[in-house]
C-alpha positions as CSV (number, residue, x, y, z in Angstrom):
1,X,0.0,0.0,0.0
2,X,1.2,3.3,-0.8
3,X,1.8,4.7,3.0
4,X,-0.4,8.0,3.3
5,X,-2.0,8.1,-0.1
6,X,-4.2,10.9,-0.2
7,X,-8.6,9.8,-0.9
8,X,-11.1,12.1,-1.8
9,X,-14.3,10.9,-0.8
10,X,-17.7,12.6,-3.1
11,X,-20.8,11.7,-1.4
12,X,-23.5,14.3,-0.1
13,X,-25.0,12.4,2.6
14,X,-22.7,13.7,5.8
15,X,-23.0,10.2,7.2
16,X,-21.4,8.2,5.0
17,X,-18.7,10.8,4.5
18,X,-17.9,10.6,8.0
19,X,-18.0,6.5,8.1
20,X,-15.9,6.4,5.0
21,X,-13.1,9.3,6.6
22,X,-13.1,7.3,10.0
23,X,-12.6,4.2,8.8
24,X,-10.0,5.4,5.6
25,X,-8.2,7.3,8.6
26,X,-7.9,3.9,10.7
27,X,-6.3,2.4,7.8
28,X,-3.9,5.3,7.6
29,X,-4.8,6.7,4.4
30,X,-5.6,10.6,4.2
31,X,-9.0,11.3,3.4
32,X,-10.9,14.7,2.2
33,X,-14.4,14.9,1.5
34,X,-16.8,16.6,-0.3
35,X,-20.5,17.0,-0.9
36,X,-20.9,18.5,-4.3
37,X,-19.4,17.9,-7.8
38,X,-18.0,21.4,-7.6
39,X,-16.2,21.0,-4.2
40,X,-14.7,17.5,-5.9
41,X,-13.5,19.4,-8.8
42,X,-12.1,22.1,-6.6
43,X,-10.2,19.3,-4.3
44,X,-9.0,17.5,-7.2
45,X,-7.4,20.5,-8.9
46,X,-5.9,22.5,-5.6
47,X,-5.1,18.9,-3.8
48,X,-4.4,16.1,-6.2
49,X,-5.9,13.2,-4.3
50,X,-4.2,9.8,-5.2
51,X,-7.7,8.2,-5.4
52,X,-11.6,9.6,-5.9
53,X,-14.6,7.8,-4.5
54,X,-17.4,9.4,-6.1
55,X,-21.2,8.5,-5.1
56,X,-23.6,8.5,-8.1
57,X,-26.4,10.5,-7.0
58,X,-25.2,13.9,-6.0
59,X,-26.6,17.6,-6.6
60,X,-26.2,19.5,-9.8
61,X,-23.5,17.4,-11.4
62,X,-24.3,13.9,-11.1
63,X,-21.6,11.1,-10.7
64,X,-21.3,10.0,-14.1
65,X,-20.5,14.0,-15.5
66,X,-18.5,14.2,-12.4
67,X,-16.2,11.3,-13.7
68,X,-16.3,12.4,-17.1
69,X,-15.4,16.2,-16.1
70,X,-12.1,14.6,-14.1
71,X,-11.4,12.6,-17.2
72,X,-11.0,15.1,-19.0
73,X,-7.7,16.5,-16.9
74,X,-6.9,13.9,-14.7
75,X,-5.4,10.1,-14.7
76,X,-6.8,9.9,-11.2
77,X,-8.4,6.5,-10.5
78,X,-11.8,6.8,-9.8
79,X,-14.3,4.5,-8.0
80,X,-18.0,4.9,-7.8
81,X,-19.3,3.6,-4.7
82,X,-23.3,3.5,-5.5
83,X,-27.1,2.0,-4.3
84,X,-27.7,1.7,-7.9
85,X,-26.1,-1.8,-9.0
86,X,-28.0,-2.3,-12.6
87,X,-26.1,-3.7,-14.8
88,X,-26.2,-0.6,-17.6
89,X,-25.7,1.9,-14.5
90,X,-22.1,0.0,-14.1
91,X,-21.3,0.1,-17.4
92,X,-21.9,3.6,-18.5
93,X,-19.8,4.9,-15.3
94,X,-17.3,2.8,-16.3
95,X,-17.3,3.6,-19.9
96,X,-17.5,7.1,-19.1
97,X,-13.9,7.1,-16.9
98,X,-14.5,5.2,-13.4
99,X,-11.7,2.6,-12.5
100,X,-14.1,0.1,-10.3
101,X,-17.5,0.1,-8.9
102,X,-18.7,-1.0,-5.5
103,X,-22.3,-1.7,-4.7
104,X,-23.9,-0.3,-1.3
105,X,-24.0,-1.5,1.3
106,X,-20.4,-3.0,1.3
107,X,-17.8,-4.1,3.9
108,X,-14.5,-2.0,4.4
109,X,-12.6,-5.0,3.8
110,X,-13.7,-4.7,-0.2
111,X,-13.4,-1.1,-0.4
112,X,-10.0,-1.1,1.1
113,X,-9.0,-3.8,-1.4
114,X,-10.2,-2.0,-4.5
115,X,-8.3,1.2,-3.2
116,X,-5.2,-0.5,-2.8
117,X,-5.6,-2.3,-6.4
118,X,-6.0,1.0,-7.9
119,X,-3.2,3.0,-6.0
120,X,-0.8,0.0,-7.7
121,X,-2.3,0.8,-10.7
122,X,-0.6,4.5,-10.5
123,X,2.9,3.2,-9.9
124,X,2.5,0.5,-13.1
125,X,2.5,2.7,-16.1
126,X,2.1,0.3,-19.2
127,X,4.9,-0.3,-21.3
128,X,7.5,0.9,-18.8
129,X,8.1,-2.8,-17.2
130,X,9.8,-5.1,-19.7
131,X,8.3,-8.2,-17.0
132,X,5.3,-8.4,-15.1
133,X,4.9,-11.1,-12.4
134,X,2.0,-12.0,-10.0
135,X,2.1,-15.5,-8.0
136,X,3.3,-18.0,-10.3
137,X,2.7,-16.1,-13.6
138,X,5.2,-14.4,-15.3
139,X,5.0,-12.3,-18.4
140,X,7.9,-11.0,-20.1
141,X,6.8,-8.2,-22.5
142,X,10.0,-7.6,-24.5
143,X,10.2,-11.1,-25.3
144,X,6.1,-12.1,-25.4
145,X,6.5,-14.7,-23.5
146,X,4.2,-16.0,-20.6
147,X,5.5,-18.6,-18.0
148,X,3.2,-19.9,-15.6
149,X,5.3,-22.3,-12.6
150,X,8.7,-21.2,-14.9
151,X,7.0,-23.2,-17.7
152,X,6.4,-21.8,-21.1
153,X,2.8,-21.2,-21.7
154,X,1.5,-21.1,-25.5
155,X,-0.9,-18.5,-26.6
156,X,-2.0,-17.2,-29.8
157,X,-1.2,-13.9,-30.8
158,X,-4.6,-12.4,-29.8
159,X,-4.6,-14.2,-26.6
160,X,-1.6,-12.6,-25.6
161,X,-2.1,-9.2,-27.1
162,X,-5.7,-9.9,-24.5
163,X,-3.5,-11.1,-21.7
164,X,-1.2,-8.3,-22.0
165,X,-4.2,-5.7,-21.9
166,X,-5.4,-6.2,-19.1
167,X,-2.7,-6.5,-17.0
168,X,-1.4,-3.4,-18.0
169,X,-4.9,-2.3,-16.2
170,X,-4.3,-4.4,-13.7
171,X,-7.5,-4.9,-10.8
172,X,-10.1,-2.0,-13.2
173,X,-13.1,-3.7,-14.3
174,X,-12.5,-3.2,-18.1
175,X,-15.9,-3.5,-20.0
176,X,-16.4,-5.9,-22.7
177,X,-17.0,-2.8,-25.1
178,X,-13.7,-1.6,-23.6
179,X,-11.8,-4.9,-24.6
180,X,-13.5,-5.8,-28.1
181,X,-12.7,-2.0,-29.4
182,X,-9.3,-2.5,-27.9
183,X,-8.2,-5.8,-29.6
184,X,-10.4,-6.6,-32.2
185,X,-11.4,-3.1,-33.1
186,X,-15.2,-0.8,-33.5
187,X,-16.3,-3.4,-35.7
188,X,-16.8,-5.7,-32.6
189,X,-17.8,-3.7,-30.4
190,X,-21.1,-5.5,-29.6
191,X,-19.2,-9.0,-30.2
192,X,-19.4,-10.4,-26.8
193,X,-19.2,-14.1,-27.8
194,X,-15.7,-13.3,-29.2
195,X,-14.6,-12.1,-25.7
196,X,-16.2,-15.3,-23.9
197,X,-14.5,-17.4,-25.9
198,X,-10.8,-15.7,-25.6
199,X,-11.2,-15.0,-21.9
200,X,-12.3,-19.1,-22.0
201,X,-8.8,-20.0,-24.1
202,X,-7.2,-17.8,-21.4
203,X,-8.3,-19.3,-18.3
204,X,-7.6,-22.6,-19.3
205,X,-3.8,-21.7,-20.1
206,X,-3.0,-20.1,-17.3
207,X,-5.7,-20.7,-14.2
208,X,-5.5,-23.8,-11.8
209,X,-8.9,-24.5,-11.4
210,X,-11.8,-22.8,-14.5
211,X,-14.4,-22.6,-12.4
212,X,-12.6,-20.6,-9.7
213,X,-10.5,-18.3,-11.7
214,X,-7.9,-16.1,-9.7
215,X,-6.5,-14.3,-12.4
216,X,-9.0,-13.4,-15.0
217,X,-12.3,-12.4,-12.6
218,X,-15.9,-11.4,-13.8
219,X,-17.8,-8.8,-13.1
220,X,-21.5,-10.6,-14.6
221,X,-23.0,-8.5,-16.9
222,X,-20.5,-5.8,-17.1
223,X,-16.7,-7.1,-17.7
224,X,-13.6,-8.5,-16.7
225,X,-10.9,-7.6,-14.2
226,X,-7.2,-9.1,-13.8
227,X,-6.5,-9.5,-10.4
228,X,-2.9,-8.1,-8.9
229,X,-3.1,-10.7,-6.1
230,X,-3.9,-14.6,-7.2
231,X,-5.0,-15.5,-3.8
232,X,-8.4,-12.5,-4.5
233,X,-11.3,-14.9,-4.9
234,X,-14.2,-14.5,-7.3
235,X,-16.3,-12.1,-7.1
């Protein structure tokens, strides 16, 4: 965990604001708050937080301008942490900028997990680390070449050029919009069967166990995730 990293928590209900500060505080992190999409976009600009936590429903600017608005400027990782858990709801905050989504009510356990995923997220700037390694995987990008238990592991072009996405997003839920425009272009934008059946070719190269997948986790309904830690279970 980055020691001290500095959260800025969006919500207008005073409450949960002061739960979230409390708790974030306990874990050592620094937390600001505000209650307005202005005050956020003040904070953000004057403060630089190291992570935003933005609610959905909030006056004048909603959550989902609020994210594009810091998008525009700003790298920041961004997670919404809503009552609204529809499916489209997810996907259009994250298609519009957000990092990760967490559902009300949730534990701090989770929260605390997704912040720390997203803070490592900041310090692994894609492209700058020739090898990537996580449990007993290993991916050496110079060379395009997986290991998994120090033992070559064969994948087709587009599998890799997959595999190789998303870690270099490493614990953000990445949409399946998000990854068919990414690897297979617009064309496939709305080609979900060609996703299910890579992220299926995947998992069977380089997961232990299919139906309990450490690596390569979904989020039903909205998209996929690779998971920093191998040990995270499904969610």
């Amino acid at each position: 965990m980055k020691h001290g990293a500095r959260i800025l928590v969006v919500d207008d209900e005073p409450q949960i604001r002061r739960s979230l500060q409390v708790n974030l505080e306990n874990k050592d992190y620094l937390v600001m708050t505000a209650e307005s999409g202005e005050e956020a976009l003040d904070a953000i600009a004057s403060r630089q937080p190291d992570v935003v936590i933005i609610d959905l429903i909030l006056p004048s600017i909603s959550g989902i301008e609020l994210t594009r608005r810091i998008r525009r400027h700003s790298p920041v990782p961004i997670i919404v942490l809503s009552a609204i858990g529809n499916e489209s709801k997810k996907v259009e905050a994250l298609e519009s900028g957000a990092d990760d989504y967490v559902t009300k009510p949730f534990g701090m356990d989770e929260l605390t997990a997704r912040i720390r995923s997203a803070l490592r997220r900041t310090v692994m700037v894609p492209g700058t680390e020739p090898v990537f390694k996580s449990g007993t995987l290993t991916v050496n990008f110079e060379r395009r070449e997986v290991l998994l238990n120090d033992r070559p592991v064969k994948l087709t072009p587009t599998e890799y050029d997959l595999l190789k996405y998303m870690i270099q997003y490493t614990g953000k839920v990445l949409t399946h919009r998000t990854l068919l425009t990414a690897i297979w272009g617009d064309a496939y934008a709305n080609q979900a069967q060609y996703l299910r059946v890579f992220i299926g070719q995947l998992r069977k190269k380089i997961e232990r166990n299919t139906a309990r997948p450490q690596y390569i986790l979904t989020d039903p309904g909205v998209g996929y995730r690779f998971a920093h830690d191998p040990q995270e279970p499904q969610s």
